[in-house]
N, C-alpha and C positions, 0 to 999 in steps of 0.2 A: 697224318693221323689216320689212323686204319680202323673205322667203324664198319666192320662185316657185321654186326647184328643190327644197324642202322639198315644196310646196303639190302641184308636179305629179306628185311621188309619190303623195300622199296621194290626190288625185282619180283617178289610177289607177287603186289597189284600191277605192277607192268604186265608179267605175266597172263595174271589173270583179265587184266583189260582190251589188250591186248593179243588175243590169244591166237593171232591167223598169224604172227611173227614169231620166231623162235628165240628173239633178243632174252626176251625177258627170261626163260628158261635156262638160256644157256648162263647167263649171269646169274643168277638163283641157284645154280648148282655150285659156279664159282665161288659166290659168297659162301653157300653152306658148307664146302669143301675148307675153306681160309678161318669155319668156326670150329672145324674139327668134327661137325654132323655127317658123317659120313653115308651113313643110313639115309639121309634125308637125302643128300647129294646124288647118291645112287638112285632113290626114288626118282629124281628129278631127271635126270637125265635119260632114264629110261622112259620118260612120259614123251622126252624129245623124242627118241628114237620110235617110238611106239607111231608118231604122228609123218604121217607123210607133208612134206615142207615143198612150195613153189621151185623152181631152179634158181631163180631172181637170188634166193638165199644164200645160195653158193651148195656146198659141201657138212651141210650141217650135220647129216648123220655121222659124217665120219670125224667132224671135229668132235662130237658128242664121245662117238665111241674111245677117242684120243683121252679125252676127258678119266673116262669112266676108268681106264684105263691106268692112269696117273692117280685118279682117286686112289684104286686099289691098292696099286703100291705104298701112297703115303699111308694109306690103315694099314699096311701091315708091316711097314717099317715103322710108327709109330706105336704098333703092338709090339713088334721085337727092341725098340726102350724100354716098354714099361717092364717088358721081363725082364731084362736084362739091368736095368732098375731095381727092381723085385729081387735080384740075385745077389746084387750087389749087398743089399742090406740085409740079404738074408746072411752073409758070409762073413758080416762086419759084425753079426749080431752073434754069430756063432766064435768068432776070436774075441770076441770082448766077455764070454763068461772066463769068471773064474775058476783056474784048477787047483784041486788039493783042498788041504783043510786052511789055508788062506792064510 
């Protein structure tokens, strides 16, 4: 059961409570990413990057950037659906008039 607007609450206040760890951010981007909030997602991960993180953490900037990354692509492969969607019915709407005088 996949509750991403459960989740992107939850990593929220983690985030926010949280705030000398990158955990919560970096899951907060992933849930908003898995809501389709793209914008948000971006926000988000750009607050990581923005912040300088312990080494204890590992490689966070650049999973961030990895991230940020993949967001991208899924928006703009989910924009070339909805064109391509949009095209679809635009071409189904244009054969389905009738010609002549009927």
């Amino acid at each position: 059961q996949k509750r991403w607007d459960h989740a992107a609450r939850h990593w929220a206040m983690v985030a926010e409570l949280r705030a000398l760890e990158p955990t919560g951010l970096q899951r907060l981007a992933i849930a908003q990413f898995e809501l389709g909030d793209h914008a948000a997602a971006t926000t988000t991960l750009e607050k990581l990057l923005a912040k300088e993180w312990p080494s204890r953490f590992g490689s966070v900037h650049s999973k961030a950037r990895q991230l940020l990354t993949n967001d991208e692509k899924a928006a703009l492969l989910e924009e070339k659906s909805r064109l391509f969607l949009r095209a679809v019915t635009v071409k189904q709407s244009v054969f389905s008039v009738p010609f002549g005088d009927g």
